[in-house]
N, C-alpha and C positions, 0 to 999 in steps of 0.2 A: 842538564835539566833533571828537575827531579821526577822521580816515578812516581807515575798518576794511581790514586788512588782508586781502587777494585770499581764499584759500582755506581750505578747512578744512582740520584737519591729519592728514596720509595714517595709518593704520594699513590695515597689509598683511594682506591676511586670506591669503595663498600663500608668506608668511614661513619657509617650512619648518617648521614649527608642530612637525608631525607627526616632523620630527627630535629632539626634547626628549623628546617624547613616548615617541619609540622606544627612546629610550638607557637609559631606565630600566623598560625591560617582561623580564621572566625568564620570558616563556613561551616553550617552547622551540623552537614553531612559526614565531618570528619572531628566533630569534636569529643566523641569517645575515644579515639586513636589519640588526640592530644591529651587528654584524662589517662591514659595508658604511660604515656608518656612521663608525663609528670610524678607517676606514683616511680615509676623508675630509677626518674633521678632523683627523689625525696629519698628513695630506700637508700641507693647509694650515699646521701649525705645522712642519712640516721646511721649506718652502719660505722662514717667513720666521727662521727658524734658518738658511740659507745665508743671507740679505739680511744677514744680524748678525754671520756671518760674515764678510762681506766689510766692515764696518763698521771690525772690530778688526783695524785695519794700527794697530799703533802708532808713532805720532808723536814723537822726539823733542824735548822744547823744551831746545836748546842751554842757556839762559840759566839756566833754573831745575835741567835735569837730571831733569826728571816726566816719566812719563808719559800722554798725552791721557787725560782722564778718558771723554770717551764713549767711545774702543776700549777704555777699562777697561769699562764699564757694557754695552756691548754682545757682549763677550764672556766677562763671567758669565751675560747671559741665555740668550745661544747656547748655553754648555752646560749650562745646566739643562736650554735645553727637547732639546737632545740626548738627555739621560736618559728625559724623559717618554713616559711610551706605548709603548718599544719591547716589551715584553711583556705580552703580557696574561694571566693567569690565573683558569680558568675551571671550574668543579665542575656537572656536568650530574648533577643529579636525577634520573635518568629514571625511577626510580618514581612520582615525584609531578610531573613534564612539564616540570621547571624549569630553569632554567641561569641561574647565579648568578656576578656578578664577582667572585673570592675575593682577588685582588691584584694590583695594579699598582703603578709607580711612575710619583707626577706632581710637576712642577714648581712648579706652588700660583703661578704668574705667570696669574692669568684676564683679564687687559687686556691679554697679548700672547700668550697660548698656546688657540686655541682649543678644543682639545683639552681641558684644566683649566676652562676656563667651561663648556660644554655639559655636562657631567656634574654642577658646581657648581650650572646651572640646573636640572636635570632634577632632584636632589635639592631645590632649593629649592620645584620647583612641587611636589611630592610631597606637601611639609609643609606647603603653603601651601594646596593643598586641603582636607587633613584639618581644618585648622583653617577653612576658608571653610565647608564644610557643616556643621562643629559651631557654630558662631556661626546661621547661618542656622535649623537647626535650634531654636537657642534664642529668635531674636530672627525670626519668621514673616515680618514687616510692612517688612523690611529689603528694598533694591533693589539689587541687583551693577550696576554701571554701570563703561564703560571711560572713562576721560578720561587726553587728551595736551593737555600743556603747551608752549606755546615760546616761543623770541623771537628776535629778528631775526639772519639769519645774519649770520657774520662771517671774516675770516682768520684773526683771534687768538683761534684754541681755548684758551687758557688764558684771555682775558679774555672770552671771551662764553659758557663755562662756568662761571666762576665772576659772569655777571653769571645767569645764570639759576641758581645753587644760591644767593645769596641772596635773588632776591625767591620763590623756594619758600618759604627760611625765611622769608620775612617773610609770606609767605600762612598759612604753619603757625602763625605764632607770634598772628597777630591770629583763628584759630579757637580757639586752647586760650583766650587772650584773652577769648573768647567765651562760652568753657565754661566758665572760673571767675566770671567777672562781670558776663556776660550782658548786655553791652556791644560793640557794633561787629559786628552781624549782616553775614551778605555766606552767598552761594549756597555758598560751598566746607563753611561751617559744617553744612551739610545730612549732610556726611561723617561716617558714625560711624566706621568703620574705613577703613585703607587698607594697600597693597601698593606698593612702586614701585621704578621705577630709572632712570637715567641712563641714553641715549642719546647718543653723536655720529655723524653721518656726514658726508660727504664731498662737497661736488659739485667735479666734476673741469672741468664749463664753466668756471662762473663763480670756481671756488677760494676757495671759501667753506664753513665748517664752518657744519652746521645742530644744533646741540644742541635736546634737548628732552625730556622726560619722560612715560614710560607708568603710567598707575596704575591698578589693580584696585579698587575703592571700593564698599563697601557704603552706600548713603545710604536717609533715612528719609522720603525726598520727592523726588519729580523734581527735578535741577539746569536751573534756566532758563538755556540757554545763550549767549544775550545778555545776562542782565545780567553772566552768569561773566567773558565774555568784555571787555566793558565793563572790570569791576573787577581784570580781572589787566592790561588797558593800563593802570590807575592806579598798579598796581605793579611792572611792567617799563618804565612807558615809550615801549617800541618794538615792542611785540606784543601782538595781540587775538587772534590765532590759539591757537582752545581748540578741544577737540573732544570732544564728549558722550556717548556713544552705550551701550545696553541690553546687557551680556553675556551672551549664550546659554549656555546649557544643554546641554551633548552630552550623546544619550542613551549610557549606558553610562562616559561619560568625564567628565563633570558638569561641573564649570567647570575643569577642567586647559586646556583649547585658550584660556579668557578669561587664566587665568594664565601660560601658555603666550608669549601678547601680553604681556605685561609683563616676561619673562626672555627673550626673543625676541633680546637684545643681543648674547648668547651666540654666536649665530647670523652676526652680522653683518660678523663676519670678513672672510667672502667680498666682501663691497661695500667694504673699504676694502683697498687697496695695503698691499706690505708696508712700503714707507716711510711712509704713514700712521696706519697701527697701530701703528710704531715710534714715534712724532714723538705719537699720543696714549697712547701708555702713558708715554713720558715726564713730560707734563704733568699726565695723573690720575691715579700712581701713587701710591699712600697714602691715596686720598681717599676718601670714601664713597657709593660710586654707586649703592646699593641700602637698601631700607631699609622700616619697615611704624609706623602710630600705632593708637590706637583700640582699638578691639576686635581687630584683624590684629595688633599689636605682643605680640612677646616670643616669635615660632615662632623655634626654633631651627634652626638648617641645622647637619647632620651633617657634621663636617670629615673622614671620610673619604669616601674616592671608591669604596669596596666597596659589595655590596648586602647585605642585610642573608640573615644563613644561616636556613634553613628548622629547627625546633624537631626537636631526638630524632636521634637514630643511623639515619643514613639512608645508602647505598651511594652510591656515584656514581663518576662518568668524570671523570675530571681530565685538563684538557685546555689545555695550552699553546699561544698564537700569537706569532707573530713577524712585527714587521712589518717591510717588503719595499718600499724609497721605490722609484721610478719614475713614469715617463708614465703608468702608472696602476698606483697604488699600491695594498697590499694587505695584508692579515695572515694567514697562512701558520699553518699547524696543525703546529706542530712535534715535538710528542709528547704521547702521551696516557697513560693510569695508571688501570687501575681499583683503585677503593679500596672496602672493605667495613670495617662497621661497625668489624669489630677492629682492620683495620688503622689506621682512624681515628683510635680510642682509644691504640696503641702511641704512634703519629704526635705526638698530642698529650700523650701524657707521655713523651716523648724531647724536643720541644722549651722543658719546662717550666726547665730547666735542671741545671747543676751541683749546685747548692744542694738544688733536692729531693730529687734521688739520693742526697745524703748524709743526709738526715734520713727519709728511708727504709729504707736502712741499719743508720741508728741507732734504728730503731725495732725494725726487726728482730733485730737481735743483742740489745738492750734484754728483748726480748719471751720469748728463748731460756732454758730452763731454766740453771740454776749449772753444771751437770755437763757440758751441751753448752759450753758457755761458754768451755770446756777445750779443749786441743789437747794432743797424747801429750809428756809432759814436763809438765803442770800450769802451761803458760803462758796467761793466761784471753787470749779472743780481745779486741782491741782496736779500738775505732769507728776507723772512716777518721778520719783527720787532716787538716781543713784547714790547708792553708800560708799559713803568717802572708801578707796581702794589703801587696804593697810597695805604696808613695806612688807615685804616678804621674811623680812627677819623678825615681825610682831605678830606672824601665823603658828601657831601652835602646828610639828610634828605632825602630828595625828589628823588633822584637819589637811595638811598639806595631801596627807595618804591620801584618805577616803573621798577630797578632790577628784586626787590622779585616777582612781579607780574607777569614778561613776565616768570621767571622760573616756576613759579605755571601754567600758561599757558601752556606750555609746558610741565615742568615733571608731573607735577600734574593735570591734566584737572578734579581733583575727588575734587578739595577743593573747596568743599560749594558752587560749582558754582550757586544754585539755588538763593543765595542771589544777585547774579550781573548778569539779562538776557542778558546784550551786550557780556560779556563775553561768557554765554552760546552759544548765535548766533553764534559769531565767533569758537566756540567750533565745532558745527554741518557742520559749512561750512570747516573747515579743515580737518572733517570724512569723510564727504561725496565729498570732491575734492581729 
């Protein structure tokens, strides 16, 4: 038999846990601790937005006339994540103690923008609890257990990530195995449902990438963790290192801190360089690092990054920040708005569009007796006219721009403003009028 590998494998119970946690609570006694927050992970993805910037010196190659694809590749990420996070927009409840994210704009890069991941996980545990207590609830006799997977470090994060996503799949694939033909028993089978994600980190002694896998697991019988371990060296290889252990129960917060641990990747930012988190977003961009089977399979995660609004016509502060890079970065309260019910209502059929304006219109002159219908001279009043809709290829350039512009004005008041002050100006004077 071979020898078992040194240690069990670390889960950090001081993970910053409690920052997932935070990012998505709208009570409004801790919504400066989430404004803390957020400047955090914005600084983090400004910092390695300047690393990507300096990346994109472009090169040229005499012979061919291109230019270097990574200063291309590094400087479309740079300004996405420029865009991300510079505003945030915020709707305080204070009737009902709340405060709610109503708009941002994010870059949707979660392997290089930390900022887009922590709120990506904070939604994920959200849904991922709802669904752990309704299963539990169904199924009494069911046990939440934490288990990490791994296998032997290496330097080549692309080939000892992808040497551990497929003996996962080959561990998945001999359980369903299990489950249709009830053949090839082994301890992982004990799993009714799961939760999981991918991991990499860094060591910076030795310069060896440790990959390896968190998983949230409801099982219908204690996992014996020698023989797990045993049987995942038969299908790695080069790793016995598993790790077992009972998921707690917080009172008040129920399994969010267990699932918490499993979206914790989110987090982990900070422990890797910004040329490190460059060099793995390279290698595991596209691929699938997250993921649920069993009874967990099929919760959906919400692609946007808002929270969700409170039901009925309710007043509230609307309240704009701005963030503020520096030695210690910040998000700044740039103007605020109160809004009452009606103005709500106005608010929301002015942005309903063009289109309904006219069919309300035409509802009304519709609706007007024959006689009003008239104007002095017996010419009957006529519905607005829409203008025949030109082809997109008979719009003049410049007309297509200053389109885009006045809609960004408008829908968008989050895009990038800080690059155009006129725009901002006019920004603050349409808040605060």
């Amino acid at each position: 038999m071979a020898k078992k590998d040194n240690k069990k494998a670390h889960i950090s119970d001081d993970l910053a846990v409690d920052e997932i946690q935070a990012l998505q609570s709208a009570d409004a006694d801790k919504h400066r601790d989430r404004i803390t927050r957020f400047a955090t992970l914005k600084h983090r993805a400004k910092n390695q937005e300047n690393y990507l910037f300096t990346l994109a010196q472009f090169k040229e190659n005499y012979e061919k006339d291109v230019k270097n694809q990574e200063s291309i590749n590094a400087l479309k990420s740079a300004q996405k994540l420029n865009e991300c996070g510079n505003y945030l927009l915020f709707k305080n409840f204070y009737t009902i103690g709340e405060v709610k994210l109503a708009k941002l704009r994010t870059c949707g890069q979660h392997l290089l923008c930390p900022f887009c991941a922590a709120i990506r996980a904070s939604r994920a545990i959200q849904r991922y609890v709802e669904r752990i207590d309704q299963v539990l609830q169904e199924n009494r006799k069911l046990k939440p257990v934490l288990i990490t997977l791994t296998v032997k470090n290496g330097s080549d994060l692309a080939e000892r990530s992808e040497h551990l996503m497929k003996s996962f799949r080959k561990l998945l694939d001999r359980r369903r195995d299990y489950e249709k033909k009830g053949r090839g028993f082994n301890e992982f089978c004990k799993v009714q449902g799961a939760m999981y994600s991918y991991e990499n980190t860094f060591n910076e002694k030795t310069g060896e990438w440790h990959p390896h896998i968190h998983m949230f697991a409801l099982v219908d019988q204690w996992i014996d963790q020698q023989e797990f371990s045993e049987y995942w060296h038969s299908i790695t290889g080069d790793s016995m290192v598993v790790d077992v252990r009972r998921a707690k129960k917080e009172k008040g917060h129920g399994y969010s801190k267990a699932a918490a641990e499993v979206c914790k990747y989110a987090l982990k930012f900070g422990d890797l360089s910004v040329e490190k988190t460059w060099e793995a977003f390279k290698v595991l961009k596209g691929k699938r690092l997250t993921g649920s089977f069993g009874l967990l399979w099929g919760v959906k995660i919400p692609d946007t990054m808002t929270d969700d609004m409170p039901e009925g016509d309710l007043p509230y502060l609307e309240m704009l920040y701005k963030f503020a890079y520096g030695k210690k970065s910040y998000y700044d309260l740039a103007a605020t708005r109160n809004v009452e019910p009606q103005q709500a209502d106005r608010m929301r059929s002015e942005e309903e569009g063009t289109n309904d304006r006219h069919d309300r219109s035409r509802a009304v002159v519709e609706a007007m007796p024959a006689e009003v219908r008239t104007v002095a001279g017996g010419a009957p009043l006529r519905r607005p006219q829409q203008g025949r809709k030109k082809q997109h290829w008979r719009i003049p350039p410049q007309t297509r721009v200053r389109v885009r512009q006045r809609i960004r004005r408008w829908d968008g008041y989050l895009y990038n403003i800080d690059l155009f002050p006129y725009v901002e100006h006019r920004l603050l004077a349409f808040i605060e009028g």
